[in-house]
DRENSE-844549 format. One record per residue (C-alpha): residue in three letters; chain; x, y, z negated. Coordinates in nm, 4 decimals. Each point is the difference from the previous one (the first is absolute). Last residue first. Layout:
REM residues N
<node><residuo>ALA</residuo><cadena>A</cadena><u>X</u><v>Y</v><w>Z</w></node>
...
This chain:
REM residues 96
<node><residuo>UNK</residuo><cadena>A</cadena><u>-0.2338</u><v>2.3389</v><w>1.6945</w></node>
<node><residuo>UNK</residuo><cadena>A</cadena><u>0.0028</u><v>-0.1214</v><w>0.3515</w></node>
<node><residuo>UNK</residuo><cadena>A</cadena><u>-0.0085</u><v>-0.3885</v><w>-0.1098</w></node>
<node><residuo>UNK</residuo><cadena>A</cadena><u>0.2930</u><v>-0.1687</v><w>0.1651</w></node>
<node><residuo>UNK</residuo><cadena>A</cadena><u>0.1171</u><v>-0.0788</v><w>-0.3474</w></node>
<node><residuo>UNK</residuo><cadena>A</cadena><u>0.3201</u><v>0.1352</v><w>0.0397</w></node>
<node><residuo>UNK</residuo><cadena>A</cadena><u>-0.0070</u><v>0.1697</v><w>-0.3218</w></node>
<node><residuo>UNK</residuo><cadena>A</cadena><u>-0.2001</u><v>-0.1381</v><w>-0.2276</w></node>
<node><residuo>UNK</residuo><cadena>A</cadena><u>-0.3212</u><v>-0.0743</v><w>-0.0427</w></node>
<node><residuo>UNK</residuo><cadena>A</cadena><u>-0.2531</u><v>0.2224</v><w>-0.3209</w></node>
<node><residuo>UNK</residuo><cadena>A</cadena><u>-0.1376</u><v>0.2874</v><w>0.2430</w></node>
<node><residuo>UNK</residuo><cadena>A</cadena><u>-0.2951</u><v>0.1098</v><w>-0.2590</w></node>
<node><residuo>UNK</residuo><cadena>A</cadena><u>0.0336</u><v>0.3670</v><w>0.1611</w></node>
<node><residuo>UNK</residuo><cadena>A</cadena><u>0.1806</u><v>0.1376</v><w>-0.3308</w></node>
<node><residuo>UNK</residuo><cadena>A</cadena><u>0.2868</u><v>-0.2186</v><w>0.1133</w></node>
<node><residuo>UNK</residuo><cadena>A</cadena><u>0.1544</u><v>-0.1427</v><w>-0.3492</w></node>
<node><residuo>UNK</residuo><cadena>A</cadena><u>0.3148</u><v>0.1750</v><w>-0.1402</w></node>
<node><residuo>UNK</residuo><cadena>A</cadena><u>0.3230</u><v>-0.1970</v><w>0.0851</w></node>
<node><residuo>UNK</residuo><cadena>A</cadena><u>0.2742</u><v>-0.1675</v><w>-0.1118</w></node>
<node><residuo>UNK</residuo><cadena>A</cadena><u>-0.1907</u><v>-0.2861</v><w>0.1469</w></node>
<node><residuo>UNK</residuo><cadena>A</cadena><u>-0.0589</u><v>-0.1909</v><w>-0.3542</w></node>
<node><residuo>UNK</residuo><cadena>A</cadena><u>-0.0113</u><v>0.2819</v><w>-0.2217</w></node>
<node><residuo>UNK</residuo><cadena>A</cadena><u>-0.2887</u><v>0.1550</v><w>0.2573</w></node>
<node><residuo>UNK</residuo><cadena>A</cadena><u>-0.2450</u><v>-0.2976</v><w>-0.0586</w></node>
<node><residuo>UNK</residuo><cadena>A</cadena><u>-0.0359</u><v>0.0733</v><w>-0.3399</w></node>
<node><residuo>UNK</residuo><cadena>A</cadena><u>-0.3345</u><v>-0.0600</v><w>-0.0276</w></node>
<node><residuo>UNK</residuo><cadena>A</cadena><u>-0.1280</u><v>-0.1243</v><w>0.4009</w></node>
<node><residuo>UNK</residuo><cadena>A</cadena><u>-0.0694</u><v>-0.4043</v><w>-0.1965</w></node>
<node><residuo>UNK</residuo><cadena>A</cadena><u>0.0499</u><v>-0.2685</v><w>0.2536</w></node>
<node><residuo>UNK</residuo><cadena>A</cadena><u>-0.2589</u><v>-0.2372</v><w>0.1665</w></node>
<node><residuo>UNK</residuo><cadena>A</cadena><u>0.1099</u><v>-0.1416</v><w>0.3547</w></node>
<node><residuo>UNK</residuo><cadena>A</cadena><u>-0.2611</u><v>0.0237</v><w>0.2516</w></node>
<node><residuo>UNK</residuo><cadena>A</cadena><u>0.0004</u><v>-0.1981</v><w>0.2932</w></node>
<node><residuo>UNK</residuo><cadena>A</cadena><u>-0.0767</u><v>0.0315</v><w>0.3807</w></node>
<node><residuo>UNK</residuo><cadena>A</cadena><u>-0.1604</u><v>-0.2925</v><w>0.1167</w></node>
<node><residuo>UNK</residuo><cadena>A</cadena><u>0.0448</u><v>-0.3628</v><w>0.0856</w></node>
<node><residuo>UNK</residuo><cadena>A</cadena><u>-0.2581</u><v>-0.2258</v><w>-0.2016</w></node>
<node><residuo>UNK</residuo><cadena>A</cadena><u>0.0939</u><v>-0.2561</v><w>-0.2616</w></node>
<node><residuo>UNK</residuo><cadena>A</cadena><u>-0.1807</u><v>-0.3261</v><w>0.0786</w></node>
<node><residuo>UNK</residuo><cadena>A</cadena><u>-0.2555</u><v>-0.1484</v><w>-0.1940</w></node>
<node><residuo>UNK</residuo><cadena>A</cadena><u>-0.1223</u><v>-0.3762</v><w>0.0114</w></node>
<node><residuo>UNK</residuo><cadena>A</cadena><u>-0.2618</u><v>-0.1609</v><w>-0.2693</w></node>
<node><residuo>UNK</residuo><cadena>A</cadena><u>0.1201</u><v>-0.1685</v><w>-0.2760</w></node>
<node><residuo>UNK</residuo><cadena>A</cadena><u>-0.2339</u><v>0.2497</v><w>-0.2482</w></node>
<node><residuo>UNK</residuo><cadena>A</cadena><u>-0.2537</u><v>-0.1571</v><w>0.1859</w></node>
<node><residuo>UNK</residuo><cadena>A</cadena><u>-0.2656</u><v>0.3339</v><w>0.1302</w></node>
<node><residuo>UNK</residuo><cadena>A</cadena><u>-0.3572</u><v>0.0269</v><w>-0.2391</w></node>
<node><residuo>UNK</residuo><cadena>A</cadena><u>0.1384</u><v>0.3017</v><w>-0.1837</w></node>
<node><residuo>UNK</residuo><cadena>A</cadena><u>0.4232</u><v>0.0274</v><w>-0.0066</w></node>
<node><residuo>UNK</residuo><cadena>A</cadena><u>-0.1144</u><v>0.2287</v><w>-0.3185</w></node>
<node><residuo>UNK</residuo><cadena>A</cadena><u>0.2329</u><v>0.3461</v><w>0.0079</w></node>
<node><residuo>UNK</residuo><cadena>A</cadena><u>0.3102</u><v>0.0780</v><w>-0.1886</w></node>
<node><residuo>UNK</residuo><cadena>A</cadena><u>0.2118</u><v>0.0614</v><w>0.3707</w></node>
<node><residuo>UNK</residuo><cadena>A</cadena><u>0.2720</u><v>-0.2117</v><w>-0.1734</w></node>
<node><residuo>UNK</residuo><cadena>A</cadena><u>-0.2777</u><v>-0.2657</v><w>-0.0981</w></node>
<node><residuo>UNK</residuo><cadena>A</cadena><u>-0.1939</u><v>0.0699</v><w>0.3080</w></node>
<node><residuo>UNK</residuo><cadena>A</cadena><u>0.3257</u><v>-0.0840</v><w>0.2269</w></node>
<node><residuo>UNK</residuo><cadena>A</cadena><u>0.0848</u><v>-0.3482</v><w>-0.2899</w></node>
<node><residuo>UNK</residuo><cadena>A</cadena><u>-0.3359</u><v>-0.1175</v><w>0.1389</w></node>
<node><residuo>UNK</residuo><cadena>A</cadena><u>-0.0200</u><v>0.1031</v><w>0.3576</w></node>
<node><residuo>UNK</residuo><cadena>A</cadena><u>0.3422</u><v>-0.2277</v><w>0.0579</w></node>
<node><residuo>UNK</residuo><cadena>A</cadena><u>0.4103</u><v>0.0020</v><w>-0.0534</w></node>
<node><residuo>UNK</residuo><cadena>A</cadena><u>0.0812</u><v>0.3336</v><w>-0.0574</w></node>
<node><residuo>UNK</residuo><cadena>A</cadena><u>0.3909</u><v>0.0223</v><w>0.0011</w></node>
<node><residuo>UNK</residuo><cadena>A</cadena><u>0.1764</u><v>0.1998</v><w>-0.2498</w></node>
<node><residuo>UNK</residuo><cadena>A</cadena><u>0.3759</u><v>0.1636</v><w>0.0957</w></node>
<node><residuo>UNK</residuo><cadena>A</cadena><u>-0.1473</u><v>0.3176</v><w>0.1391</w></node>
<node><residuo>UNK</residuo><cadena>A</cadena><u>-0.1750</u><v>0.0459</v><w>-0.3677</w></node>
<node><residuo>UNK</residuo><cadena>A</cadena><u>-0.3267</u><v>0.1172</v><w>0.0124</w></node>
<node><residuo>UNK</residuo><cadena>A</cadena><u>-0.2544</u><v>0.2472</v><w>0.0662</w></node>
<node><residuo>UNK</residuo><cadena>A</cadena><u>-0.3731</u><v>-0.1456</v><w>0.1681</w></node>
<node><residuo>UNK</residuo><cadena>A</cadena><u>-0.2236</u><v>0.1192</v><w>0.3006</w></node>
<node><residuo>UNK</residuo><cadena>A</cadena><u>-0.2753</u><v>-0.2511</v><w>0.1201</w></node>
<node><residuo>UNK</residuo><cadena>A</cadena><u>-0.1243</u><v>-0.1277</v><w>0.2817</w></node>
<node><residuo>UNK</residuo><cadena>A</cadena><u>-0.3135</u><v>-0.1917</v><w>0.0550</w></node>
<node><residuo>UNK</residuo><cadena>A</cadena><u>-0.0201</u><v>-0.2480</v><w>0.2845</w></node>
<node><residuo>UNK</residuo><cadena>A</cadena><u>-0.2042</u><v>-0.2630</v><w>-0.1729</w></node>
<node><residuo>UNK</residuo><cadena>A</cadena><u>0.2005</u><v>-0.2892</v><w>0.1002</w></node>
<node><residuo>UNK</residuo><cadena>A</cadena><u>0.3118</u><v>0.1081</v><w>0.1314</w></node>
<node><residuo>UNK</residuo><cadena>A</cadena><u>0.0640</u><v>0.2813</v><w>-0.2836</w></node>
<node><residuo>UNK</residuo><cadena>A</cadena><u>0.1904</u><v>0.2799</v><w>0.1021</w></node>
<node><residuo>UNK</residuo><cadena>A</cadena><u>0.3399</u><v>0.1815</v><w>-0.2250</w></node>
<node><residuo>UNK</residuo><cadena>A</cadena><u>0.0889</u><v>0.3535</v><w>-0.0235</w></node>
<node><residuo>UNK</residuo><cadena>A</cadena><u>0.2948</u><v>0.0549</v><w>-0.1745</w></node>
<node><residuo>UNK</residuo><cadena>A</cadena><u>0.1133</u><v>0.3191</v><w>-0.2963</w></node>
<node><residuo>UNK</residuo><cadena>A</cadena><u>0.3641</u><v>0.0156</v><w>-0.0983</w></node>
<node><residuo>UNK</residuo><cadena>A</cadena><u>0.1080</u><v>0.0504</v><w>-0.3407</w></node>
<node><residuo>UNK</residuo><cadena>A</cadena><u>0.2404</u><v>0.1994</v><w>-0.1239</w></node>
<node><residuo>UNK</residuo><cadena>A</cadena><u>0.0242</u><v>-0.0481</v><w>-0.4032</w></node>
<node><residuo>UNK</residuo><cadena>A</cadena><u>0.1091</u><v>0.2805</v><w>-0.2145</w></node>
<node><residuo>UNK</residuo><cadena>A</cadena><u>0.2878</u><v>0.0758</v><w>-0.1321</w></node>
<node><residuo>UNK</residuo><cadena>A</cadena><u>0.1592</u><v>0.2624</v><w>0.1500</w></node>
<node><residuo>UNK</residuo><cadena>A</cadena><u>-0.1032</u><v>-0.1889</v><w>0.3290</w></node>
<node><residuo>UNK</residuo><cadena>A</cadena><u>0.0160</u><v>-0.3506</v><w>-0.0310</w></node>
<node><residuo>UNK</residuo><cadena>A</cadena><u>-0.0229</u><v>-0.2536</v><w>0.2620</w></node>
<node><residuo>UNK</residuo><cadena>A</cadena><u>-0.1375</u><v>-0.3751</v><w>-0.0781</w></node>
């Protein structure tokens, strides 16, 4: 797990059930593998309802989020933070 003056940076996935073609977004670990709806709802801290908590989900391509905390941000760049929101760095290929 990342750190970032000590708190935990967590990324956020979007994963798709097979059989009942629900999707749902959860935070966790980039090392931790979802293995079915079940253990999905339990991260997601929802009831898997009427779907087997076996059943199939695969991890959807799409533009994550990573979750960091903006206090501070400045003592870690050297630098004060952009007072238009811009939080990438340089090179980002952003236009900020």
């Amino acid at each position: 797990m990342n750190h970032f003056q000590g708190f935990a940076v967590l990324p956020t996935y979007e994963y798709k059930c097979e059989q009942n073609g629900e999707t749902l977004e959860v935070v966790h670990s980039m090392s931790r593998s979802v293995s079915g709806w079940g253990e999905l709802c339990e991260i997601a801290g929802r009831d898997p309802g009427d779907t087997p908590e076996n059943a199939k989900v695969v991890r959807l391509l799409s533009a994550s989020a990573v979750h960091t905390p903006r206090v501070g941000e400045w003592k870690r760049t050297n630098k004060k933070p952009s007072t238009t929101g811009h939080t990438h760095g340089p090179g980002c290929g952003c236009g900020h």
